[in-house]
N, C-alpha and C positions, 0 to 999 in steps of 0.2 A: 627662247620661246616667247612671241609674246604674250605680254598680260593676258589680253582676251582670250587665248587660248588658254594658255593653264589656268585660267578659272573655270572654261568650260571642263577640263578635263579633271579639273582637282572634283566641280560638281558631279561629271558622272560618275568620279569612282565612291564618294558618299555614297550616290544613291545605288551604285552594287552593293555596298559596305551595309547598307539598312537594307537592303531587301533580302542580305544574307539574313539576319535576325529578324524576320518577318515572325512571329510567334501567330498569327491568329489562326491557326489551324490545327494549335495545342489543345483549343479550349470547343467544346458548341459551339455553331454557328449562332445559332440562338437560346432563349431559354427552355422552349419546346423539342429542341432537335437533342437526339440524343448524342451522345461522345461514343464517338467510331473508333476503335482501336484494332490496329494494325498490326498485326505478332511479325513481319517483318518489317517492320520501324521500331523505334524507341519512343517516337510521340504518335499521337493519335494521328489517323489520316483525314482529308477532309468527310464531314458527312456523307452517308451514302441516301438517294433519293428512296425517299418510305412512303408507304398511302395513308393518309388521315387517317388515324384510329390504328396503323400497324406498328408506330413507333416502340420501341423493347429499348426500355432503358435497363441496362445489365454492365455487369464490366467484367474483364477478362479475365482465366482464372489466375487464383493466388497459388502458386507454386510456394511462396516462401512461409507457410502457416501448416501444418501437418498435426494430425490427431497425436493428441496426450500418448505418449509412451504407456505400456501397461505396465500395470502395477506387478509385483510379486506378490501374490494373495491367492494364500490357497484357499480353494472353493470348498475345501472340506471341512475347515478348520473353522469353529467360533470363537471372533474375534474378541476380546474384552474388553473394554474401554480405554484400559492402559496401556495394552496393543494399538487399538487405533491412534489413539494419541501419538502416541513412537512412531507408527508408520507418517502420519501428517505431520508429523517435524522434519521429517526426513525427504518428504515432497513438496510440501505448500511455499508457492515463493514469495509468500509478505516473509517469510523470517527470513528471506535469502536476502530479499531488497534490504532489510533493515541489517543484516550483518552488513552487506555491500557499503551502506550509510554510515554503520558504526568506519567500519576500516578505514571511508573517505576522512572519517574525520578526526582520528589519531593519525594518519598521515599528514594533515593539515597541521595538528600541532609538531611534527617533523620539522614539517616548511615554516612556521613560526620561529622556530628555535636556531634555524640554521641562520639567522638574522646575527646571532651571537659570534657565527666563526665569521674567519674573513674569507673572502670571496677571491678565490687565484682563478687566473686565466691566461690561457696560453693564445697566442694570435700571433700571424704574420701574414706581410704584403709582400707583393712581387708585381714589378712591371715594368712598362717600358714608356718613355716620354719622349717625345719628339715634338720642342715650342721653339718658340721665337720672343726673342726679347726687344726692345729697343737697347741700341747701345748709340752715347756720345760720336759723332762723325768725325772728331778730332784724333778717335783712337782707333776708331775702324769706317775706314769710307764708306761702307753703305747704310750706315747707321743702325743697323741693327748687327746680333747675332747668333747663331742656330745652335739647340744644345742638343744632345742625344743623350739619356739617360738610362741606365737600365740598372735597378735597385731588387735587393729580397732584405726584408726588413723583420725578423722573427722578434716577436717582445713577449716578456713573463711580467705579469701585472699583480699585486694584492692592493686592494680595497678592503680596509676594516674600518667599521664604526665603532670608534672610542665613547662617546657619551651620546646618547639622546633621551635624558630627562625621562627615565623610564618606558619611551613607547614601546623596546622588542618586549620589558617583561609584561606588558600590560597587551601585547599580541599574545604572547605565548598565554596567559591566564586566560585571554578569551576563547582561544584556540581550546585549552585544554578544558573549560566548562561546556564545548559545543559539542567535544568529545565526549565528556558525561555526559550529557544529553541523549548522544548518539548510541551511548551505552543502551542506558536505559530505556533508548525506543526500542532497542533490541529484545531484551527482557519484555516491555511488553509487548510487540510483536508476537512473544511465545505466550507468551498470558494469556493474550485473545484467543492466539489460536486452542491454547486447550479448551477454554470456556467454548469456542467456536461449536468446535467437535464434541464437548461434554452436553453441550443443548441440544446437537443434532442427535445425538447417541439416544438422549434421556424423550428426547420427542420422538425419537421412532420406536423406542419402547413403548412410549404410551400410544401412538399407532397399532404396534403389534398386539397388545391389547384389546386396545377399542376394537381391533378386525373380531378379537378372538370374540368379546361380550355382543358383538353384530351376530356371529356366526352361532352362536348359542342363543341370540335375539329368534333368529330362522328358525332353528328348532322348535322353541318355544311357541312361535306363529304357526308352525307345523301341527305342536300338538294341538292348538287350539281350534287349527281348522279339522284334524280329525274327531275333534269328539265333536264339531259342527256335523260333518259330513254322517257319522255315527248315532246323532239324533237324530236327525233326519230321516234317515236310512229306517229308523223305527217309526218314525212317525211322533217324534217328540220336537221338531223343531222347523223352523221355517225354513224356506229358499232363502232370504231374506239375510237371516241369521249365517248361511251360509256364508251367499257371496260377502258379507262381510268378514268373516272368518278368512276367507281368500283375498281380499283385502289388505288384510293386514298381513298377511306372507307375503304378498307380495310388495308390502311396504317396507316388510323385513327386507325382503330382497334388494331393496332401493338402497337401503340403507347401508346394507354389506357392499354392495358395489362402491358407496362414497366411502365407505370405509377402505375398501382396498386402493381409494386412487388415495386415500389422507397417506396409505401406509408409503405407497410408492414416492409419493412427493418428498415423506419424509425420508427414504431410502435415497434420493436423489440430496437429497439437501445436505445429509452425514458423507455424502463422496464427495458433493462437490468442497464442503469444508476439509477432506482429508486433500483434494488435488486430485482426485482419481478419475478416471474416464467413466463417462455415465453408463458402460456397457459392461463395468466392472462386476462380477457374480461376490457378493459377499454378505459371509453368513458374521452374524452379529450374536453374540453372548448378552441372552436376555440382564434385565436391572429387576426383575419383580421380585425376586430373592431377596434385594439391597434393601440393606435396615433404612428407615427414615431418619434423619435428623431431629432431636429431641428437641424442646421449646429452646431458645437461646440462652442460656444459663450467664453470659456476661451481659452488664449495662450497656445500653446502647452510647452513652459517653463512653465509654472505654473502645468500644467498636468505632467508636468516630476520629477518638485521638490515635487507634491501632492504623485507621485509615492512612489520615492527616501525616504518620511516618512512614507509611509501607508503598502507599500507590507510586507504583512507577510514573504515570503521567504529570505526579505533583512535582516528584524528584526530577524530572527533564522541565518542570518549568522552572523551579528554584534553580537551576543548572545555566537553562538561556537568560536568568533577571542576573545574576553575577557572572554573566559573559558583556552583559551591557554594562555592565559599571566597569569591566574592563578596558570595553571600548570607548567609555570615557574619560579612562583615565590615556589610552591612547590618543586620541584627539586633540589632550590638553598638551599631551606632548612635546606634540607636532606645532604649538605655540613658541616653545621655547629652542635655545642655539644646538645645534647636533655639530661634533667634532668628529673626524675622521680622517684617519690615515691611508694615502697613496704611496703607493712603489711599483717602480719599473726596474727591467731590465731589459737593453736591448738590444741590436747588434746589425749594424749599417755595413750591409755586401753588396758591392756593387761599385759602377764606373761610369765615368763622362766624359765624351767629347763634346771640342767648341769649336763651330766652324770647320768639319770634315776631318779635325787634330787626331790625334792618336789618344786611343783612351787612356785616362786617369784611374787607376783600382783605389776602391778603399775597401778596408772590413778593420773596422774599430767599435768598439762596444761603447754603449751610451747607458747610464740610468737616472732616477730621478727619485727623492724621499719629497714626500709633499704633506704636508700637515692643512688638513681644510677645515675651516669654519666657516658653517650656514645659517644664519636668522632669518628667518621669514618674517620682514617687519610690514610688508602690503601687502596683498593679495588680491584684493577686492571683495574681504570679507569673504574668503573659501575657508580658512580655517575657522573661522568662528561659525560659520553655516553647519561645516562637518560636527565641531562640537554641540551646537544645538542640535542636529540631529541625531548624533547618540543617544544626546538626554529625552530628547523625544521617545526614541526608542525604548529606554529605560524606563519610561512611562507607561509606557503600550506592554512592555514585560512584565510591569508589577501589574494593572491592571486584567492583564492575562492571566494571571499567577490567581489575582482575586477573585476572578470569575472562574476560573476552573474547580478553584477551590471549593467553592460554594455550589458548583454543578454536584464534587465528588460529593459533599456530605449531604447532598440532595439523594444521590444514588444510593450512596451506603444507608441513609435511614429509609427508603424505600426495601428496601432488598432484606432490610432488617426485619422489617414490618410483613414480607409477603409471606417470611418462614414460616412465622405465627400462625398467619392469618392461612398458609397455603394447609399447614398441619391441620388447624380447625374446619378447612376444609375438609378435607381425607378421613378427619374421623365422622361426619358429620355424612360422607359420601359411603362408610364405611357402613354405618348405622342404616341409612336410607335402601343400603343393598339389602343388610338384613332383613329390612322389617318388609319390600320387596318379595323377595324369595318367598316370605310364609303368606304374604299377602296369594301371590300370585298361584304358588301349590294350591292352598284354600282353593280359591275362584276356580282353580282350572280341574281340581278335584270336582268341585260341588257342578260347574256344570256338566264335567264329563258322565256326572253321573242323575244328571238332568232337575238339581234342586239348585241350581245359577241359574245367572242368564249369562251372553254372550257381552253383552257390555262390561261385567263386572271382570269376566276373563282377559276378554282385552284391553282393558282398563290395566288391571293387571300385570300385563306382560308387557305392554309399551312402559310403565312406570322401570319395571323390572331394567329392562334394557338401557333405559334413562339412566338410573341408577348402576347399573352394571360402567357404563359411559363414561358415569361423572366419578366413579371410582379411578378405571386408569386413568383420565386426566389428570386429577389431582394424586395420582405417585409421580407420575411422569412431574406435573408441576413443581410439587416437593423438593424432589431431587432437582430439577433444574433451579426455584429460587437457593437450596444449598449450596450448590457450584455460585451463581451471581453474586452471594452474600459474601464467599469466598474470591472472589475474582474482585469484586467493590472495594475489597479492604486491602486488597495486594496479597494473600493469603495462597492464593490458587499459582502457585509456582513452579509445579511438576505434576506429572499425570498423576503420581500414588497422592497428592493432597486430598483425593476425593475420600479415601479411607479417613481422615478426619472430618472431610467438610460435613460427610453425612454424619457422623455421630459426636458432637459437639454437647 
């Protein structure tokens, strides 16, 4: 063929070669035009022409995402907190991901360790040759000549590393602190999750509350409007007096409404921490029974050092800072000479002719003992790089290690501090209901009976409801800085811990 021709033709099959992988009709045409998807293609097709302002940017449905399995949850039955707990270990998949992470990485220290055995392997070739050699003219006129070869060649191999200056055991040590690490995420993985669901539990308690102190708020605005409508009605009171009376029902009523969506929000918030489907029907075993947590009876030093050994997050950093000093002790390894033993076994079947001849057989076994020595004496500064970057590393671990440390005893002496401070609340919210209640009968006594006014009743009753408010918050609160204080110090380790965190 000539040149000019098979260049033109090697050109045109390029250019079929690239117009097969033409890609732009994968993507928009533009960045306005939307992405056309074609259910019988696998890529998008071209745009299809739309009217200025009709464009519908949407994409096709997702068949591979399918609604949350339901739960086993009987709708009759009230749940308990240690119930929920159980149910949300058994669904939520952060503790799945984080078992999955523990297992990757005890199987990692597996693959560390097999470093120690020697390594067998079985392999064979088979095949067929058909070359040409040159040969001397003095012994074959045409100066060369044609071999035909057909071989299967089976070989059993061992590779073991006799010495290398410590790097398998200083694999295996890092391997195996990544795997404590790995551990320990696991662990808290489940920590969270209880604290998770003990907040969401303890705040929909206080939810259920606040609806109930809203709902007895309505009454209260009820009876105030009737002894409005009541004076009146005699000739003791104003329009005035009234619609304000009606006012304030009806403020009540505002109020019960934000109350039922606080209660729902928080009903949505205790499923979504167990994994449940938010169409889940589930009855919850009130907390207002639950004793409170008494003042913290230990020093908050001893809560700090209780910490300092218990937090699982501390224990996984202590875990990743002596996995780096293992990998630097493996880096420093890789400096110095590695010895190792080779062996073969193997076993030549097969035949050759020369020049059209009659074949030659052989099957004779072959092996080989090899003792190797390797110093890495240049590299171009790779080992020395890899060594400085572990210690780098090693830097960045202990500095992690210090700052975590110092977030955790930042948390633990807050958590410390809200117990107190959340109890002084409660009793304080306790007091405020009381004196409330006889405030609010008075007022709503005196003007029912027309020697109040109407200010001092609804004065009265908003306080009341305030009060009534700031009461379930702060159990609800209680209880939840309890569980915190416990989860802060590594304490909150299984559902029943809440039996102690509250009575301390």
């Amino acid at each position: 063929m000539p040149p000019a021709r098979f260049r033109g033709v090697a050109l045109a099959g390029c250019a079929l070669l690239g117009a097969c992988n033409d890609t732009r009709d994968l993507a928009p045409a533009s960045p306005d035009t939307p992405w056309q998807f074609e259910p019988s293609k696998e890529a998008p097709g071209a745009p299809a022409a739309a009217a200025a302002g009709a464009r519908r940017f949407a994409v096709p449905d997702n068949t591979a995402v399918e609604l949350p399995s339901p739960a086993d949850i009987d709708p009759n039955h009230a749940y308990s907190l240690v119930e929920l707990i159980d149910i949300a270990q058994r669904r939520n998949p952060a503790t799945r991901v984080a078992w999955e992470q523990a297992r990757q990485a005890a199987i990692t220290v597996g693959i560390a360790r097999a470093a120690y055995l020697p390594a067998l392997t079985a392999s064979a070739v088979a095949g067929w040759e058909h070359f040409a050699t040159p040969f001397p003219s003095n012994l074959v006129p045409q100066g060369f000549i044609i071999y035909n070869a057909q071989e299967f060649i089976p070989q059993l191999a061992v590779n073991y590393l006799l010495l290398d200056f410590g790097g398998r055991a200083a694999a295996v040590e890092a391997a195996g602190q990544i795997s404590i690490a790995g551990n320990v995420a696991f662990t808290a993985a489940h920590q969270q999750l209880i604290f998770n669901v003990a907040r969401a539990y303890f705040t929909l308690d206080g939810a259920d509350a606040a609806l109930r102190a809203a709902r007895q708020a309505l009454a209260d605005a009820k009876v105030v409007q009737q002894s409005a409508e009541a004076l009146f009605g005699r000739g003791l009171d104003t329009i005035v007096d009234v619609q304000l009376a009606r006012r304030g029902t009806a403020q009540a009523q505002y109020d019960l409404a934000q109350a039922e969506t606080a209660q729902h929000d928080a009903m949505y918030t205790l499923l979504a921490a167990m994994d449940l489907p938010p169409t889940t029907k589930l009855r919850v075993a009130g907390a207002s029974e639950r004793p409170l947590p008494p003042r913290t009876a230990r020093a908050v030093e001893n809560v700090l050092s209780d910490a300092l050994r218990q937090r699982p997050d501390l224990l996984a950093q202590v875990a990743k800072l002596r996995a780096t000093d293992a990998e630097i002790a493996a880096a420093r390894s890789a400096l110095f000479p590695k010895v190792s033993l080779s062996t073969n076994v193997q076993g030549n079947i097969g035949r050759l002719n020369v020049n059209n001849s009659a074949y030659f057989p052989i099957e004779k076994p072959q092996g080989a003992a090899l003792l190797k020595f390797e110093w890495p004496l240049y590299e171009g500064g790779l080992l020395q790089n890899k060594l400085a970057l572990a210690q780098s590393r090693r830097e960045e671990a202990a500095a992690a290690l210090k700052e975590r440390t110092d977030q955790a005893l930042r948390e633990v002496a807050l958590a410390y501090d809200q117990v107190d401070t959340g109890l002084q609340q409660y009793d304080a919210a306790i007091a405020l209901q009381n004196a409330s209640e006889t405030a609010f009968h008075s007022a709503s006594d005196s003007y029912a009976h027309g020697v109040g006014t109407l200010t001092d009743a609804t004065s009265a009753q908003t306080g009341l409801a305030s009060a009534r408010a700031a009461v379930a918050r702060a159990h609800a609160q209680s209880l939840i800085n309890a569980a915190a204080l416990a989860f802060a110090t590594g304490e909150l380790t299984s559902s029943t811990d809440f039996a102690t965190a509250t009575r301390r």
